[in-house]
C-alpha positions in Angstrom: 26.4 -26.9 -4.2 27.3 -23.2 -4.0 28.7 -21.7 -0.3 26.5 -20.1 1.6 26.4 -16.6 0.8 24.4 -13.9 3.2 22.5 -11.3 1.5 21.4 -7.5 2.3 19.2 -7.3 5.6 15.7 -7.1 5.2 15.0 -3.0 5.5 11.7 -0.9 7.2 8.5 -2.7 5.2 8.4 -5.8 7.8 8.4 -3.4 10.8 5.9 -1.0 9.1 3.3 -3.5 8.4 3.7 -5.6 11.7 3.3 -2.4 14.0 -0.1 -2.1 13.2 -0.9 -5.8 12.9 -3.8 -7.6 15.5 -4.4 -10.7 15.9 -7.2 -11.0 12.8 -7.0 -8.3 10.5 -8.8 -7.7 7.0 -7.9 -5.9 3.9 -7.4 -2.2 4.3 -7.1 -0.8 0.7 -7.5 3.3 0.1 -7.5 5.3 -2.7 -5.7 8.2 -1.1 -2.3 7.4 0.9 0.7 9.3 1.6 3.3 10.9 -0.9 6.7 10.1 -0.8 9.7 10.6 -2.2 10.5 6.7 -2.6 10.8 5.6 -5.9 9.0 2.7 -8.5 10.4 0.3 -10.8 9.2 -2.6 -13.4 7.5 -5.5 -13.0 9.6 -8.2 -11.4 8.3 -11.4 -9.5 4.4 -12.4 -8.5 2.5 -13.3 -5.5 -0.5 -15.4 -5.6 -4.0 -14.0 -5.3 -6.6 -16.4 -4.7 -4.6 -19.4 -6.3 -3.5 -17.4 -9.4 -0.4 -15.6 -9.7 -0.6 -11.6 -9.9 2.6 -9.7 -10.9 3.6 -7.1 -8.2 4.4 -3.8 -9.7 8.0 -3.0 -7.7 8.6 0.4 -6.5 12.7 1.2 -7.3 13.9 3.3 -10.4 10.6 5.6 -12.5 11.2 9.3 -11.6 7.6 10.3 -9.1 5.8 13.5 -9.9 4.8 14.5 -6.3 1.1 16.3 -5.5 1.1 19.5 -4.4 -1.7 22.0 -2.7 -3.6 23.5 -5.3 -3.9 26.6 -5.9 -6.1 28.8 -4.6 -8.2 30.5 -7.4 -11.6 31.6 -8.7 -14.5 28.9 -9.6 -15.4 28.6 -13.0 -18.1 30.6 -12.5 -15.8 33.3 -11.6 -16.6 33.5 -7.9 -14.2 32.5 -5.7 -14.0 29.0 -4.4 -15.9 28.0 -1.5 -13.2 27.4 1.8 -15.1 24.2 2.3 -14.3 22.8 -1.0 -10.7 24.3 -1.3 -9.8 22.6 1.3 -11.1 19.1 0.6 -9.1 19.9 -2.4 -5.9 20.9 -0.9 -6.7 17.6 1.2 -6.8 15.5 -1.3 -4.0 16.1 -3.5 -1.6 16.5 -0.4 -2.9 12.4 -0.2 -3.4 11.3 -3.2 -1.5 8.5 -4.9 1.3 9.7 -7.2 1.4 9.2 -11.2 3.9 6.4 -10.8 1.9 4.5 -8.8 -1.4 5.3 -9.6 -3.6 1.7 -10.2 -7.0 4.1 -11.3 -7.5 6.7 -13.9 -10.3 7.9 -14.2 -11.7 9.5 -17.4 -14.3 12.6 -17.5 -15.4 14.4 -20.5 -14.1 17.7 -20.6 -17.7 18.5 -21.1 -19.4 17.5 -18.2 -17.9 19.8 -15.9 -20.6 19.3 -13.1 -18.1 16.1 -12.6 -14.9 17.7 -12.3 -15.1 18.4 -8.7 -16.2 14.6 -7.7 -13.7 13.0 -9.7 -11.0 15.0 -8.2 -12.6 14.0 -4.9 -13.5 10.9 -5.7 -11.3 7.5 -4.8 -9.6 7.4 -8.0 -5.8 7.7 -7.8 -5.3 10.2 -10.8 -7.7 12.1 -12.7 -7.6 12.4 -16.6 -10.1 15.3 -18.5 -11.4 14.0 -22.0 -10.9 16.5 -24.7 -10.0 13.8 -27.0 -12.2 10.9 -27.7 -15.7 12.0 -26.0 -15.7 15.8 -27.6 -17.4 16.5 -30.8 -15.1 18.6 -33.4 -17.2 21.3 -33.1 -16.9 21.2 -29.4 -13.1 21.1 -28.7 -12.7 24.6 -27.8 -15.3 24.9 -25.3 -13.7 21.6 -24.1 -10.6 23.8 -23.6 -12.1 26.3 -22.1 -14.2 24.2 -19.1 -10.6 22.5 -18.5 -8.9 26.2 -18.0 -11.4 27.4 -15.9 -11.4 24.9 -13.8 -7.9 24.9 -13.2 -8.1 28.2 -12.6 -10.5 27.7 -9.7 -8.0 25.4 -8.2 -8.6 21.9 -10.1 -5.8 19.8 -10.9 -5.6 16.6 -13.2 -4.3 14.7 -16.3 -5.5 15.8 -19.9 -6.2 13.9 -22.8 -5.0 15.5 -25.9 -5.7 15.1 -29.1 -3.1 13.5 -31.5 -0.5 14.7 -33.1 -2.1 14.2 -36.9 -5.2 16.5 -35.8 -5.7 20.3 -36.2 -6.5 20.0 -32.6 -3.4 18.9 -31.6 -1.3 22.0 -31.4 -4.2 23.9 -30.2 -4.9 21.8 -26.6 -0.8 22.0 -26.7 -0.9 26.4 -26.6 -3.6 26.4 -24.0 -1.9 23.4 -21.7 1.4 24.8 -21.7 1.0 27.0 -19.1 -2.3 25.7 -17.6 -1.1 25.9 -13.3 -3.5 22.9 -12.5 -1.7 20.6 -15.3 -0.5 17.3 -13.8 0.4 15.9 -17.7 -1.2 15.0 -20.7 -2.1 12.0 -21.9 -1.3 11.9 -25.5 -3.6 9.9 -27.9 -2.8 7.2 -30.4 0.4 7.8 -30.1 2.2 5.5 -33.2 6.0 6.5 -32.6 8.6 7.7 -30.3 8.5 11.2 -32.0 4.9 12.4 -31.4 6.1 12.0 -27.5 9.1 13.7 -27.6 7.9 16.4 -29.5 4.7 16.8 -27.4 6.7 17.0 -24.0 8.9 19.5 -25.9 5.9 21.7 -26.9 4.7 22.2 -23.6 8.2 23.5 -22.5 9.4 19.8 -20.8 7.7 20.7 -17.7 5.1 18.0 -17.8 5.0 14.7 -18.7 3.1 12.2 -21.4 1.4 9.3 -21.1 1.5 7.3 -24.9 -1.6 5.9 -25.0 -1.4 3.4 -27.6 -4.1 2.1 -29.3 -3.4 0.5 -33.1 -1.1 -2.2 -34.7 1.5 0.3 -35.4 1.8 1.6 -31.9 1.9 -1.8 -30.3 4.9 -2.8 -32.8 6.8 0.6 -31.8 6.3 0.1 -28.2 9.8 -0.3 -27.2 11.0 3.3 -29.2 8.2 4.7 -27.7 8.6 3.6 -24.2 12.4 4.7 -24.2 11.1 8.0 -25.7 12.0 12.0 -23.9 9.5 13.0 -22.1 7.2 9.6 -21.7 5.9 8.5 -18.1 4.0 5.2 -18.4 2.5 3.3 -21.2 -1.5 3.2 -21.8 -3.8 0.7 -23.5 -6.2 2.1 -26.2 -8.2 -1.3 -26.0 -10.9 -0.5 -28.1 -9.5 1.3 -30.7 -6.8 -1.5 -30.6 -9.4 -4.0 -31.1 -11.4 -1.7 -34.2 -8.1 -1.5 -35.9 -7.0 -5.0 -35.7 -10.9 -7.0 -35.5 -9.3 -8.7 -32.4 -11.8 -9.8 -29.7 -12.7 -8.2 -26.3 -11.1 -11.9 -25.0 -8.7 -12.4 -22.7 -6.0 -14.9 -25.1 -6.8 -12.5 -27.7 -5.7 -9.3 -25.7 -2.8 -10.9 -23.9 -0.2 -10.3 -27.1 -0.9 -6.7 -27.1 -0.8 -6.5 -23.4 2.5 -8.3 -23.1 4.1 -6.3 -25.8 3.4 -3.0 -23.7 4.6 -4.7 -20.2 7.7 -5.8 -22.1 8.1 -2.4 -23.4 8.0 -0.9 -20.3 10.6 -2.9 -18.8 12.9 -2.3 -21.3 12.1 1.5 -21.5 12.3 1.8 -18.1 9.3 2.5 -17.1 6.7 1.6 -14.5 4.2 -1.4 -15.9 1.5 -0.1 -18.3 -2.0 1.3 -17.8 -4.6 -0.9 -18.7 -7.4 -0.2 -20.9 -11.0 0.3 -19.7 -14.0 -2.2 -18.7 -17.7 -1.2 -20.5 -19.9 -2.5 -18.3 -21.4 -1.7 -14.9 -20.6 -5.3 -13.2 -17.8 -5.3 -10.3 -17.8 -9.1 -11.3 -16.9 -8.1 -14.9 -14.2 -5.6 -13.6 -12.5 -7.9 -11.3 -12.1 -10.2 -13.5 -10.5 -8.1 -16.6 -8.8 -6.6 -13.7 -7.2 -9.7 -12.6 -6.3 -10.6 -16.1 -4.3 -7.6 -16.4 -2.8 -7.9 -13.2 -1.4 -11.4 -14.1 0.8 -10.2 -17.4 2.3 -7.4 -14.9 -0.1 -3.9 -15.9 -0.1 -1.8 -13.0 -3.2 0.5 -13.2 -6.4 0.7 -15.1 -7.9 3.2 -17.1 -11.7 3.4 -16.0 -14.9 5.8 -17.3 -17.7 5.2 -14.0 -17.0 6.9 -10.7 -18.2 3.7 -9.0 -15.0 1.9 -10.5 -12.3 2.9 -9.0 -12.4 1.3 -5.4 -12.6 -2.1 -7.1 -9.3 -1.3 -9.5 -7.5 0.4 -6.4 -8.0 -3.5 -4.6 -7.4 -5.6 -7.8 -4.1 -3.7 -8.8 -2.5 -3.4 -4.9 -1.4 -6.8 -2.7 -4.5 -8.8 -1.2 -3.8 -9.5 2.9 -2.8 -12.9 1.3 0.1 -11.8 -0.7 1.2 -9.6 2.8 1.2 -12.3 5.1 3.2 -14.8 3.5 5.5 -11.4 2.4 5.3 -10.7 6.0 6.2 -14.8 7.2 8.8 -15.3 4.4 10.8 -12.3 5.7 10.6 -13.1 9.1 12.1 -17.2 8.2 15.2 -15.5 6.5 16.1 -12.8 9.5 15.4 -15.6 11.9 17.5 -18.0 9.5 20.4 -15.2 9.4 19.6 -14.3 5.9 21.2 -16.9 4.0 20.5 -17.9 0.7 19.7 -21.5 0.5 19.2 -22.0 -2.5 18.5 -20.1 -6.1 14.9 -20.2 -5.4 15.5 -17.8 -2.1 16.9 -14.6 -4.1 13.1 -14.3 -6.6 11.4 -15.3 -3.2 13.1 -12.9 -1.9 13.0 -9.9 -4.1 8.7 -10.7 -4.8 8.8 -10.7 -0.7 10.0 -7.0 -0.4 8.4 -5.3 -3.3 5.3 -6.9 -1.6 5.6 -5.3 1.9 6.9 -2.0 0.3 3.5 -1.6 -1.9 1.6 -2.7 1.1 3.3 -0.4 2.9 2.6 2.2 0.5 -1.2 1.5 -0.2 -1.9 0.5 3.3 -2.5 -3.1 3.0 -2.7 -5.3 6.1 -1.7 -8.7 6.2 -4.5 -11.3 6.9 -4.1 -13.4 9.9 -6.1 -16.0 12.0 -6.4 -16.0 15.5 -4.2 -19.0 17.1 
């Protein structure tokens, strides 16, 4: 048997849970929390969620990209923006989750810009315009022009673009590059390191890509592509993924490609991958795919209905379950003088803290019965 060894003292997490902790408290999971300058690593370690295990995305090592204000500017219908609504804006983007730890995405057609405002308003961590996948060819450059305008008015978000083999391509790259409102680009079916690099270049390596990656190719070129300039976090094209392979919507059957991107990530060094979207207007449906996710270590959700993202934001953070025994184990080893026991202690230990840091971070109480 190995000496006792003591290990680093448990840091602020405990303390910032605890202080606001009565005697029965329930799950308090927001889309919008506070900024920081902390910072997020990969996967390591699970906690259980209702007898299964859920990976807990830690929060050490993936560079942030902070929210700022936005600007003021005029609307899109080239008034000026309403005070009321600027400053809901300004509101919430000074709260809103950052990129790196964003669970929901939420995707709106570059078209439908009657549901710009909402998104951005909306409970969804991050905010992605469609000019890719739901715009007709003949359509993409009024697609530009709806995003520009409305980041002109103030808007801010994440752009799909199209890929890198299109005509369009180059085009949504020239009128991005020095869009103010630009939080990044999500880059579409993205099939090697290259078309990420060279993307980021192009729009002066001042914002960053998302690789979303949705074929066999860009599953087996996950790891170049994950270590590639310029790349943020991995995405999951699921259902282009599935046309180009014939692989079911199933949960065994998706689990390969999944796992490939979460490994990819960890090695690339990036924060754990963006889940593809659920069709379908159950929460039941959601939670579960959500879940399923969850447990092979994907840390956020690509989603298309407004109603959505609540449900991904509570699926994809710590449940009251995973705080309190974070919260219990933590207080054993302080009381115990931190000593490792036993090689068990040091996983317990590390799952424990990224635990209390996310529920720090996403505001999530632990669950306790009155004595």
């Amino acid at each position: 048997m190995s000496s006792p060894k003591t290990t680093r003292s448990i840091g602020s997490p405990v303390s910032c849970i605890k202080e606001s902790v009565s005697p029965k408290i329930a799950l308090i999971c927001i889309a919008s929390c506070p900024t920081g300058t902390s910072s997020v690593a990969l996967p390591v370690g699970a906690a259980q969620r209702g007898g299964r295990v859920a990976s807990i995305p830690p929060l050490e090592d993936a560079e942030l990209i902070p929210s700022r204000p936005p600007p003021a500017g005029p609307s899109t219908d080239g008034g000026r923006v309403e005070p009321e609504l600027a400053e809901r804006r300004t509101h919430r983007e000074a709260n809103r989750v950052v990129s790196a730890h964003a669970r929901s995405w939420q995707l709106v057609s570059a078209l439908r810009v009657e549901e710009f405002d909402a998104a951005q308003l909306g409970r969804t961590d991050q905010v992605i315009l469609d000019m890719e996948d739901a715009i007709d060819d003949s359509l993409k450059q009024q697609a530009r022009d709806n995003v520009l305008a409305w980041f002109e008015g103030g808007g801010r978000a994440w752009v799909r673009i199209n890929d890198v083999t299109t005509r369009f391509w180059s085009d949504d790259l020239l009128a991005l590059s020095d869009a103010r409102g630009l939080h990044g680009v999500m880059l579409a079916k993205v099939e090697s390191a290259e078309q990420v690099t060279v993307t980021y270049q192009r729009l002066g390596a001042r914002h960053p890509v998302i690789p979303l990656v949705e074929s066999a190719l860009g599953i087996e070129e996950a790891v170049s592509i994950a270590r590639a300039t310029g790349g943020h976090r991995l995405a999951f094209g699921s259902g282009d993924y599935r046309k180009d392979t014939g692989a079911a919507n199933e949960p065994v059957e998706m689990a390969c490609p999944r796992t490939r991107l979460v490994l990819a990530s960890r090695i690339g060094g990036l924060t754990g991958p963006i889940d593809g979207p659920t069709v379908g207007t159950t929460h039941a449906l959601l939670r579960e795919q959500s879940q399923d996710a969850v447990t092979l270590g994907m840390t956020g959700k690509l989603c298309l209905d407004p109603e959505q993202p609540g449900v991904i934001n509570e699926e994809f953070s710590p449940s009251p379950a995973d705080v309190a025994w974070a919260v219990e184990f933590l207080e054993e080893f302080e009381a115990g003088g931190r000593v490792i026991r036993d090689g068990s202690d040091k996983p317990r230990l590390a799952r424990a803290e990224l635990i209390t840091r996310r529920a720090a971070y996403f505001r999530v109480r632990p669950l306790h019965e009155e004595l």
